[in-house]
C-alpha positions as CSV (number, residue, x, y, z in Angstrom):
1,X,27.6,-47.4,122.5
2,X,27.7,-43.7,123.8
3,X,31.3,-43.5,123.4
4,X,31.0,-45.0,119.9
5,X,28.4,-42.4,119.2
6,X,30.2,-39.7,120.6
7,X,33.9,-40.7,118.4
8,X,31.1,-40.7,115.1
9,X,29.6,-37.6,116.0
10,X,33.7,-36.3,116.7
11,X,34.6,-38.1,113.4
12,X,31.6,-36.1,111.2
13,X,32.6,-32.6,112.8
14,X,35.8,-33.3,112.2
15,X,35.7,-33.5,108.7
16,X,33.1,-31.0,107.9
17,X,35.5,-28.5,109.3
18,X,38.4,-29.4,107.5
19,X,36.2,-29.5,104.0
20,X,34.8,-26.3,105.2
21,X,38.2,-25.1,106.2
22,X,39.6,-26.4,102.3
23,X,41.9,-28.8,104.2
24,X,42.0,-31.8,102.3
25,X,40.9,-35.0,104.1
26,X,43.4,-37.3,102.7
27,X,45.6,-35.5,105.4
28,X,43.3,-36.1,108.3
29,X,42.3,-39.6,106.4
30,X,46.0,-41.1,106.4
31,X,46.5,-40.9,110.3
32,X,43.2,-41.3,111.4
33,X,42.9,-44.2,114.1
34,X,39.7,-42.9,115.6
35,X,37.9,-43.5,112.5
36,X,39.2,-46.7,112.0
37,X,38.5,-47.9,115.7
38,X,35.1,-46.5,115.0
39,X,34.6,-48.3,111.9
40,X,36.1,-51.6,114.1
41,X,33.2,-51.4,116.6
42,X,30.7,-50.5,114.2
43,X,31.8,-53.9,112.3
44,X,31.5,-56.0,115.9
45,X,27.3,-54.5,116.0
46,X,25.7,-57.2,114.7
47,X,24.4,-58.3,111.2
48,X,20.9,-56.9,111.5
49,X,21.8,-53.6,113.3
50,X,24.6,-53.5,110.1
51,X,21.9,-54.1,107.5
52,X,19.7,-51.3,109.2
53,X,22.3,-48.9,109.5
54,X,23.9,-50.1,105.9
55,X,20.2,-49.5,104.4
56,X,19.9,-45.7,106.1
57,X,23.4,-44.6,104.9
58,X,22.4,-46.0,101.4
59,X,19.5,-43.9,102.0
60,X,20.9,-40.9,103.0
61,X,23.6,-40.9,100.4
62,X,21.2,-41.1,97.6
63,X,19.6,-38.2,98.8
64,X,22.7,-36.1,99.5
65,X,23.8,-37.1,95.8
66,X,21.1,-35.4,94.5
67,X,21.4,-32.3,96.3
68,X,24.9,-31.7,94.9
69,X,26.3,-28.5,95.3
70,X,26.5,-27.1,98.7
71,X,28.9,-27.7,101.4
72,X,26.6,-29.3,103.8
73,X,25.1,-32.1,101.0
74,X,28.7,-32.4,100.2
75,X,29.7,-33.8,103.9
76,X,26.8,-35.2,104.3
77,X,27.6,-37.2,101.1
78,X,31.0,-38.0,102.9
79,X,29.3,-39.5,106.2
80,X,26.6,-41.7,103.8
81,X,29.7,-43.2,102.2
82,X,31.6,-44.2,105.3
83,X,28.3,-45.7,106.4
84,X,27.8,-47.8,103.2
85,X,31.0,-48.8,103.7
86,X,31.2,-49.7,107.0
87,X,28.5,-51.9,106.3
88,X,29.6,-53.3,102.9
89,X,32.3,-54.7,105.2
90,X,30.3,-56.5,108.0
91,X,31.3,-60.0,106.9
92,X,34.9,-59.6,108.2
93,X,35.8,-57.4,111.6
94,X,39.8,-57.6,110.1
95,X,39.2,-56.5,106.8
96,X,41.4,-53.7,106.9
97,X,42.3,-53.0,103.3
98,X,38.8,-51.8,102.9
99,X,38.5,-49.8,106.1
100,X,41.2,-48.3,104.5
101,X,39.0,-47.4,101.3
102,X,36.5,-46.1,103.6
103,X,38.8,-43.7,104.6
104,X,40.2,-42.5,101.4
105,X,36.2,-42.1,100.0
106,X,35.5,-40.0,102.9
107,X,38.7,-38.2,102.1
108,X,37.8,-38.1,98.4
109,X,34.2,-36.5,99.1
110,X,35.8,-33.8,100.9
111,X,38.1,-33.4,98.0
112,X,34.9,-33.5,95.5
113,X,33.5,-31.1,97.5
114,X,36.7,-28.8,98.0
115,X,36.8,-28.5,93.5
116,X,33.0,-28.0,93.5
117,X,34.0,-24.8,95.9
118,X,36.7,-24.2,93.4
119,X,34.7,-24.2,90.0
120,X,34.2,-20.6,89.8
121,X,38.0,-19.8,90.6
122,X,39.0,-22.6,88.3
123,X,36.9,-21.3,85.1
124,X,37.8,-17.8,85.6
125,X,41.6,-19.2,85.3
126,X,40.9,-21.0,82.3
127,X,38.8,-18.2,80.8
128,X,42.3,-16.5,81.4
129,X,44.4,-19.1,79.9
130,X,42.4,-18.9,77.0
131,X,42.7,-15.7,76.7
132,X,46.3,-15.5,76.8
133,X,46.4,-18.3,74.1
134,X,48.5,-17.8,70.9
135,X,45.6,-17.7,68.1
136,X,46.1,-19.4,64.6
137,X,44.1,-19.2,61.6
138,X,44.0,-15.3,62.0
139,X,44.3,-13.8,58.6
140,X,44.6,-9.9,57.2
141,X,44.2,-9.9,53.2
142,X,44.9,-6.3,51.9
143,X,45.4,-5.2,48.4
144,X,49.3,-4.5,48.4
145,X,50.0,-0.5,48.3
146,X,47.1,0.0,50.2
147,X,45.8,1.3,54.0
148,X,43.7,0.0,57.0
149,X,42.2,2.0,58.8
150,X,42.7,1.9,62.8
151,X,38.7,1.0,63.5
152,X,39.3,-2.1,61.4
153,X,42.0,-3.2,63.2
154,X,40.4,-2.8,66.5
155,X,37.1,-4.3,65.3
156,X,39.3,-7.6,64.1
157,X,41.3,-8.1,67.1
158,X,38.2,-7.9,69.0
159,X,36.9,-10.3,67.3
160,X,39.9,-12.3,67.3
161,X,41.2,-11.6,70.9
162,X,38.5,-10.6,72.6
163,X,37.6,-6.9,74.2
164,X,40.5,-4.8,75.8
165,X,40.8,-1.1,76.5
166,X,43.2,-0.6,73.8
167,X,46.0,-3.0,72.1
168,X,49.5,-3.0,70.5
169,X,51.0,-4.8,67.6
170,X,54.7,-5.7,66.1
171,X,56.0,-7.4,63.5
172,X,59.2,-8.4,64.9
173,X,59.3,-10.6,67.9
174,X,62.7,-9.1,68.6
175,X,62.3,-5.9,69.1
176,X,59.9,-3.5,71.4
177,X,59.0,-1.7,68.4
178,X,54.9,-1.8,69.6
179,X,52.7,0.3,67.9
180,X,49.4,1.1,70.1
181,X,45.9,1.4,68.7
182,X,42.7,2.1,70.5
183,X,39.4,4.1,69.2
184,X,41.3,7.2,69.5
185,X,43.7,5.7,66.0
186,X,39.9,5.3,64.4
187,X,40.7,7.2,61.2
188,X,44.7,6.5,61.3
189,X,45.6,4.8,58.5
190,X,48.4,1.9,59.1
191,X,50.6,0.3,56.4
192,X,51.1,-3.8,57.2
193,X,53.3,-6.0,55.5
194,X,52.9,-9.4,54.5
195,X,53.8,-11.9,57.2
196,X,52.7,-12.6,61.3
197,X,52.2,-9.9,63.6
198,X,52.3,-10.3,67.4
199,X,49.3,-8.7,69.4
200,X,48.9,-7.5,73.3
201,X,45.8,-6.3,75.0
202,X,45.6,-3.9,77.3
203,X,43.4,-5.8,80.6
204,X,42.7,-5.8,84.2
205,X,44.2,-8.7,85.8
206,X,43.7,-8.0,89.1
207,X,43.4,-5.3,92.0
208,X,39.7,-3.9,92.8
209,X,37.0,-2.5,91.3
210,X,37.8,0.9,92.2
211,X,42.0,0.7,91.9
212,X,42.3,-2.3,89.1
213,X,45.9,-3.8,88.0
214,X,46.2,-3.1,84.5
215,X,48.4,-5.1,82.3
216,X,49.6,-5.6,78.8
217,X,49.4,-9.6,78.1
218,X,49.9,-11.9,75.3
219,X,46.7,-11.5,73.2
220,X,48.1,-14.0,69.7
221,X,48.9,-13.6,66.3
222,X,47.3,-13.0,62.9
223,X,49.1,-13.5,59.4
224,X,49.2,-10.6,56.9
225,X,48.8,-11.4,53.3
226,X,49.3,-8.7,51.1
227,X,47.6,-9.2,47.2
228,X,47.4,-8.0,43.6
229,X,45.0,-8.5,41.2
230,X,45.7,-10.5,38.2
231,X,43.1,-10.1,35.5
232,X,42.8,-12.9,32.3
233,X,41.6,-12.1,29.2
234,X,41.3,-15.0,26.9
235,X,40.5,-14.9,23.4
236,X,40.5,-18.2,21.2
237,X,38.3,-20.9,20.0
238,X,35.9,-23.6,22.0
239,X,38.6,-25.0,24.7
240,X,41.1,-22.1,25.3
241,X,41.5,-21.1,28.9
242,X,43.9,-20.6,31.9
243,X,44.4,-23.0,34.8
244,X,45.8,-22.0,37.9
245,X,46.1,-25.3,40.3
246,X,44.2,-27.6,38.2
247,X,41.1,-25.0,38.4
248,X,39.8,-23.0,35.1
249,X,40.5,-19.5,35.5
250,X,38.2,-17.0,33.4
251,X,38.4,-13.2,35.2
252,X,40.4,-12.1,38.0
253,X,42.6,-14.1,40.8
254,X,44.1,-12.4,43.9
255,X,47.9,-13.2,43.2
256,X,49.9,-13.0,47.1
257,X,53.1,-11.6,47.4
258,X,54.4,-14.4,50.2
259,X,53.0,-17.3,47.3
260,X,54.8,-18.2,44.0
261,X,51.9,-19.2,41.8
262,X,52.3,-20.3,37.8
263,X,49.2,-20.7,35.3
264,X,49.1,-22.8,32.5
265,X,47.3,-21.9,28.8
266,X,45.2,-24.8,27.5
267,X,46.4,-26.3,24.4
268,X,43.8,-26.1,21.0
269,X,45.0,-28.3,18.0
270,X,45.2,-26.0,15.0
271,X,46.4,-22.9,17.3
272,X,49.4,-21.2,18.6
273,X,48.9,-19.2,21.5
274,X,51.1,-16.1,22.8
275,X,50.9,-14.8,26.5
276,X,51.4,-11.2,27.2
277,X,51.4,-9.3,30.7
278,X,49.6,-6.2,29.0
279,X,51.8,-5.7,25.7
280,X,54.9,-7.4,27.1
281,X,55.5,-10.8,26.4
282,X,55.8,-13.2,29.1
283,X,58.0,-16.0,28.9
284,X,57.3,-19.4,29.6
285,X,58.9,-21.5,32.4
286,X,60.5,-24.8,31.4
287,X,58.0,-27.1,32.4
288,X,55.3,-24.7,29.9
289,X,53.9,-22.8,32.6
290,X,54.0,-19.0,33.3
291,X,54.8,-17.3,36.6
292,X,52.0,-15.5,37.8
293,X,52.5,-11.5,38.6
294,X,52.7,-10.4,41.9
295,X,51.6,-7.1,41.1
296,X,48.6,-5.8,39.8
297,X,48.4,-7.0,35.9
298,X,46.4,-8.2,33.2
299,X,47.1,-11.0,31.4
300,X,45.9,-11.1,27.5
301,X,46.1,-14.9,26.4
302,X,45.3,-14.9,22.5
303,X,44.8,-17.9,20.5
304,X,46.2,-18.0,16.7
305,X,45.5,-20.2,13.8
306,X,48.5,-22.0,12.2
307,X,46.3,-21.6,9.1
308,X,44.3,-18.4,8.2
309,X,44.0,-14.8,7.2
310,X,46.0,-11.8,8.9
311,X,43.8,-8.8,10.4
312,X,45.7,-5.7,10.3
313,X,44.3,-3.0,12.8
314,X,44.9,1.1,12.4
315,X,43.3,3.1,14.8
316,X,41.4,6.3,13.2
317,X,42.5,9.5,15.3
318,X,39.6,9.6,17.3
319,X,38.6,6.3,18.5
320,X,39.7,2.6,18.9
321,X,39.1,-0.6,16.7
322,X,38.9,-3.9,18.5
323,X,39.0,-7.4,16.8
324,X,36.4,-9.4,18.9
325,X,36.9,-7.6,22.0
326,X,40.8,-7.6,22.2
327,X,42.6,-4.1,21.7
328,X,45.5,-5.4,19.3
329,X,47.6,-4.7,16.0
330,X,47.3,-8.4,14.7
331,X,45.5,-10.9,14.6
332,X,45.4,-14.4,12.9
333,X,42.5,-15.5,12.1
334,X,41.3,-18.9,11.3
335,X,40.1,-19.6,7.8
336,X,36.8,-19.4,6.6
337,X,35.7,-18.3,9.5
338,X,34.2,-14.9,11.2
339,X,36.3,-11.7,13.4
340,X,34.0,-9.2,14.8
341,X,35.1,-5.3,14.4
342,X,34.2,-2.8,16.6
343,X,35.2,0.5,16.9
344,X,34.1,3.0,19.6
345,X,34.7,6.8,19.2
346,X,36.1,9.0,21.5
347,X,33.5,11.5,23.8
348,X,31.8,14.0,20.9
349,X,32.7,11.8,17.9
350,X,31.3,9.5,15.5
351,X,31.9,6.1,13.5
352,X,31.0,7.8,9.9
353,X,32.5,4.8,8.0
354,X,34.5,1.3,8.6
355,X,37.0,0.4,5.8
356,X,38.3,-3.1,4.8
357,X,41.4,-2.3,2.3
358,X,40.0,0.9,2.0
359,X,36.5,-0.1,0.8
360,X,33.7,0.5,3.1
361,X,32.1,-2.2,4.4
362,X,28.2,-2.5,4.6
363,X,25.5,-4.2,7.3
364,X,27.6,-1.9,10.3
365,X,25.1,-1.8,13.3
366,X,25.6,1.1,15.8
367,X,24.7,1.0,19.5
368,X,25.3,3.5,22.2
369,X,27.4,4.8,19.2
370,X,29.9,2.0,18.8
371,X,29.7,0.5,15.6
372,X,30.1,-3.2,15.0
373,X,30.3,-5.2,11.9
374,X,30.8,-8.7,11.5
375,X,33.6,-10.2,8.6
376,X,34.9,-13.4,7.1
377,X,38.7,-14.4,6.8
378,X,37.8,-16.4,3.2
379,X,39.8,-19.6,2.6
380,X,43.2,-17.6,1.4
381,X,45.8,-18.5,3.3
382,X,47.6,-16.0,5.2
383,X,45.9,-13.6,2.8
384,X,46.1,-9.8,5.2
385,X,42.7,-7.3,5.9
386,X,43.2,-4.3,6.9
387,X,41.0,-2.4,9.3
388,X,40.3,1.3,9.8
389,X,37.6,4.0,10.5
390,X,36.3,7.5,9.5
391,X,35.5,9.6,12.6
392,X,34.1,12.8,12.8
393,X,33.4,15.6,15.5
394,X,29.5,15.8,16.4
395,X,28.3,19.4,17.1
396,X,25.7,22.2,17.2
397,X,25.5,25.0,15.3
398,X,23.5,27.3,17.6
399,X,24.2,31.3,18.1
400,X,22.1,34.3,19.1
401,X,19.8,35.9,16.9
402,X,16.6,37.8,16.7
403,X,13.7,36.4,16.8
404,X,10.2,37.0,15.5
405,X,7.6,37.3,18.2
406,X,3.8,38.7,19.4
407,X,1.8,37.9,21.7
408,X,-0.8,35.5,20.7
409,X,1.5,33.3,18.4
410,X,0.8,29.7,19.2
411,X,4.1,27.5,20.4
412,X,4.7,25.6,17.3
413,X,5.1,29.0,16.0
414,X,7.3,30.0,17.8
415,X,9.6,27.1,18.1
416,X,9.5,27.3,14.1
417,X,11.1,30.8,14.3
418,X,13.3,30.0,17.1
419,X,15.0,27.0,15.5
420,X,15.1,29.5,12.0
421,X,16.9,31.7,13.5
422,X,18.9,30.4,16.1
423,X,20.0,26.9,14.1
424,X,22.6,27.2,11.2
425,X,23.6,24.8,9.1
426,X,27.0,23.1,9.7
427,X,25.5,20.5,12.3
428,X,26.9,16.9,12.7
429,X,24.9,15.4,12.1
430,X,21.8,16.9,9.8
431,X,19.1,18.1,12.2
432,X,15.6,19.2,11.8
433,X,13.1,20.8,14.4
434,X,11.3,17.2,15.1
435,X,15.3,16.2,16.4
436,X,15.5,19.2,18.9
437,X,14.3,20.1,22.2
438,X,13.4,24.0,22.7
439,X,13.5,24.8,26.4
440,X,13.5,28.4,27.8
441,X,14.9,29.6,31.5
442,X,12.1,30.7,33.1
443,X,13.4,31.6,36.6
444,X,13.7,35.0,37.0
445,X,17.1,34.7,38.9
446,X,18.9,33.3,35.9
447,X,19.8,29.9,37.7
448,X,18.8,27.4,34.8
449,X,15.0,26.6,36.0
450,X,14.3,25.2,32.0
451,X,10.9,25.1,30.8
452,X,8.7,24.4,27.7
453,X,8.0,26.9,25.1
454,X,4.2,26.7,26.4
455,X,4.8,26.8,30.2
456,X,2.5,28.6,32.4
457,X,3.8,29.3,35.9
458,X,1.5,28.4,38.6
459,X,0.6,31.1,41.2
460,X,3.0,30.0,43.9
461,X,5.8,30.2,41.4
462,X,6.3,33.5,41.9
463,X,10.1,33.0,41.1
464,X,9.4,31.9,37.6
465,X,7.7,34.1,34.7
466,X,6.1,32.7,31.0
467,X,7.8,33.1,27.3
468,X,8.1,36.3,26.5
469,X,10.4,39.1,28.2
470,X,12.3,41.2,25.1
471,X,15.5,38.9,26.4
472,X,14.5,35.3,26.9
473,X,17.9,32.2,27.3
474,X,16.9,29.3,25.4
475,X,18.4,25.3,25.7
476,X,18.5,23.2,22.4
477,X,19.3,19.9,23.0
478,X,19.9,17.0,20.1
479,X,18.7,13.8,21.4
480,X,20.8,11.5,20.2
481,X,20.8,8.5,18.3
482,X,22.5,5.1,18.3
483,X,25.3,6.5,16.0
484,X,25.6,10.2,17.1
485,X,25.7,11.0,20.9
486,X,23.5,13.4,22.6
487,X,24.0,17.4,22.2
488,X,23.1,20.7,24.3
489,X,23.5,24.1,23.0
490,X,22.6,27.5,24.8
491,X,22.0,30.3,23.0
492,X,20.3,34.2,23.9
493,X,17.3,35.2,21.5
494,X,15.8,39.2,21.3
495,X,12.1,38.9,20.9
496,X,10.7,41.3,18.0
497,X,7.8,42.0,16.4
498,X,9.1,41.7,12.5
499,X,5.8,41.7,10.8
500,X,5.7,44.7,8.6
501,X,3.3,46.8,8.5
502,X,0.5,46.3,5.7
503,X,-1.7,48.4,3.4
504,X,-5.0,47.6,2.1
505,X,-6.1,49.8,-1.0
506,X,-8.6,49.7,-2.6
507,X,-9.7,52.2,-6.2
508,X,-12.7,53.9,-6.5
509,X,-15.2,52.1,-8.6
510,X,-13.6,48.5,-7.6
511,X,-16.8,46.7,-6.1
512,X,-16.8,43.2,-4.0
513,X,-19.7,41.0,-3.4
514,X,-19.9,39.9,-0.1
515,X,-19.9,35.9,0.0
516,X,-19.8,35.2,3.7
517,X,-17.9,36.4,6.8
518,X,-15.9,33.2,7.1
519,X,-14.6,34.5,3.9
520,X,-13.7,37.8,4.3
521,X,-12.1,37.0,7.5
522,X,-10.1,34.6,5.8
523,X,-9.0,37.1,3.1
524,X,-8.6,39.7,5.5
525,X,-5.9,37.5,7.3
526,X,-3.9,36.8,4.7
527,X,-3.1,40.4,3.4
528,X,-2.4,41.5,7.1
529,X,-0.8,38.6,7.9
């Protein structure tokens, strides 16, 4: 019994070294005759002392299970099992085969317990490996003939690679043509063609804390996709439109320079439609479709009536005339049936007049001056209207002048002999006081501080002085209407006293009867006035 104790006992120190050591036990396991003559002799013991020693190890293994972890539950683990397994084999002293299992458990604990060392070592290599990975699915959309800035850059391969003290990209895997960025390239601005670029991050990959190896390693790729903007314009009745892979297209579509896209135009009975990339025609492809433009473009698809009544447009020479929202020469227009007109002026102008044949049309609605009128094409075939404008030049007609002034005269009065004197008569339009704004500059500096007529400075405004220096500048601005755009005119007035002096005689012998003060105060003002 001691000496079987003492081989166990020689057996169990054995193999914690060699798990503590990292050895693996299969080694010791393969040529191991003590533990099998140990496990012999244990099998000659008996069948109760086997169930009581069978029932402990059970025991004890259960509890080692759960304290998984550390080196010591981990042998510990690798004992229980031989036990178990000794005694799982009591029925038969010979049974070698599964002596033979007992040994290759125990060897396999100390191999479970030898990775469970490991884990740390083994995730930081695949945290590596990961890294190192070749990402796909990395993509760079940017508007073709433009930049990226270097922040960008660094910001997505962080987010695609991970952090690194700096990286370097090429475009051709055959060459060592690198081109570094870090945060220092911030505000550099880098031109990138379409297709895949190669990346490598600068990391530590080894040494210590103090001296670490620094190394450039493979970091992945991203894909470059450079893109124009196509913009569709569609004009045409109910069921006109542009598809572009079977989906209805109505604004803008990011057209790529790597891609070769086509469009179809829906077909409306009663219509012929023409496709033009801005005034040039585009040609159709001979399946119907068109190519789409792999430059920036806008695409104006216009929808025609086989049958109706020609819309001739002439531009006036200051403004434009679109036929519902499209700025063409032609139009056909279906008959009997309605074409919107509108024609915006250029900045200072006006829409005085729209003419159909040369008649002036009525019911024209203005807003934010752009006049609109709506028309019908009449049931003549391919009968022809012909659209054009009267513009004129909007201005003020404001210049310096005296200007009649007391002290004491109330605002209204003033502005009334401001706007007299100041306002002439060739304005565009026709403009009277109530239309005008009267502002004076009531800084002292001259820098524009514009107040009303009426303005009384507060005391801390010591910068700012009240109507009525000899020299005052004075702002007239036109408000504007619908039809006629807003105005501003400066001008510099004199202030004068113009009232001429007035004389009160009176002949002997003329005698008034006094009525009542109020009375002779009134008549009094009105000869001196």
């Amino acid at each position: 019994m001691k000496k079987r104790k003492y081989k166990q006992l020689l057996a169990s120190v054995i193999a914690c070294s060699m798990v503590l050591s990292g050895m693996p036990v299969t080694a010791y396991a393969a040529g191991n005759d003590t533990a099998q003559e140990v496990q012999s002799e244990d099998q000659t013991s008996g069948t109760a002392g086997s169930e009581d020693s069978s029932s402990a190890g059970q025991q004890e293994n259960t509890g080692n299970q759960t304290t998984a972890g550390t080196n010591e539950s981990t042998s510990t683990e690798s004992d229980s099992n031989s036990q178990t397994n000794s005694s799982q084999d009591n029925t038969s002293k010979n049974n070698t085969a599964q002596s033979g299992t007992t040994q290759n458990n125990t060897a396999q604990s100390g191999t479970t317990q030898n990775n469970t060392a490991s884990q740390p070592a083994v995730a930081d290599a695949q945290s590596a490996q990961d890294a190192k990975a070749v990402k796909a699915g990395n993509v760079l959309e940017i508007h073709k003939g433009e930049t990226i800035k270097g922040a960008t850059l660094v910001d997505d391969f962080k987010d695609w690679f991970g952090a690194a003290t700096k990286y370097r990209y090429k475009t051709n895997a055959s060459t060592d043509d690198w081109n570094e960025i870090t945060l220092l390239n911030s505000l550099t601005e880098y031109t990138l063609a379409s297709g895949t670029v190669i990346v490598e991050k600068y990391i530590k990959t080894g040494g210590s804390l103090i001296k670490p190896k620094m190394e450039w390693v493979q970091a992945g790729t991203f894909t470059v996709k450079n893109y124009s903007n196509v913009t569709f314009n569609v004009s045409g009745p109910e069921g006109a439109g542009v598809n572009i892979d079977g989906t209805a297209v109505t604004n803008t579509v990011k057209s790529y320079d790597t891609e070769s896209k086509t469009f179809t135009v829906n077909d409306v009975d009663g219509y012929d439609v023409t496709v033009k990339n801005g005034e040039t025609p585009m040609t159709p492809n001979a399946d119907g479709s068109y190519t789409l433009p792999v430059t920036d473009a806008t695409i104006n698809v216009v929808y025609e009536a086989t049958a109706g009544a020609f819309v001739n447009v002439t531009n006036p020479e200051n403004g434009k005339i679109t036929i519902d929202g499209q700025n063409i020469a032609s139009k056909k227009v279906a008959l009997n049936s309605t074409y919107t007109v509108n024609v915006t002026p250029d900045n200072g102008y006006a829409v005085e007049n729209i003419f159909v044949n040369n008649n002036p049309v009525e019911d024209v609605t203005y807003s934010n001056q752009t006049a609109t009128v709506t028309l019908n094409s009449g049931d003549a075939n391919d009968a022809t209207f012909n659209i054009t404008a009267k513009t004129v030049q909007c201005k003020l007609d404001v210049k310096d002048a005296e200007v009649s002034y007391h002290n004491g005269m109330s605002t209204d009065k003033i502005a009334q002999n401001i706007f007299a004197a100041v306002v002439g008569t060739d304005n565009v339009p026709e403009i009277t006081l109530n239309d005008v704004t009267i502002e004076y500059d009531a800084s002292l500096t001259g820098l524009g501080n514009w107040k009303a007529i009426g303005y009384q400075p507060e005391l801390w405004e010591f910068t700012l002085h009240k109507f009525g220096k000899s020299t005052e500048k004075i702002r007239i601005t036109y408000k504007g209407t619908d039809k006629y755009p807003s105005m501003q005119k400066t001008a510099t007035i004199t202030l004068k006293d113009l009232r001429e002096e007035t004389t009160l005689s009176i002949n002997d012998g003329i005698m008034m009867k006094y009525q009542s003060a109020e009375m002779m105060d009134a008549v009094i003002k009105v000869l001196i006035a």
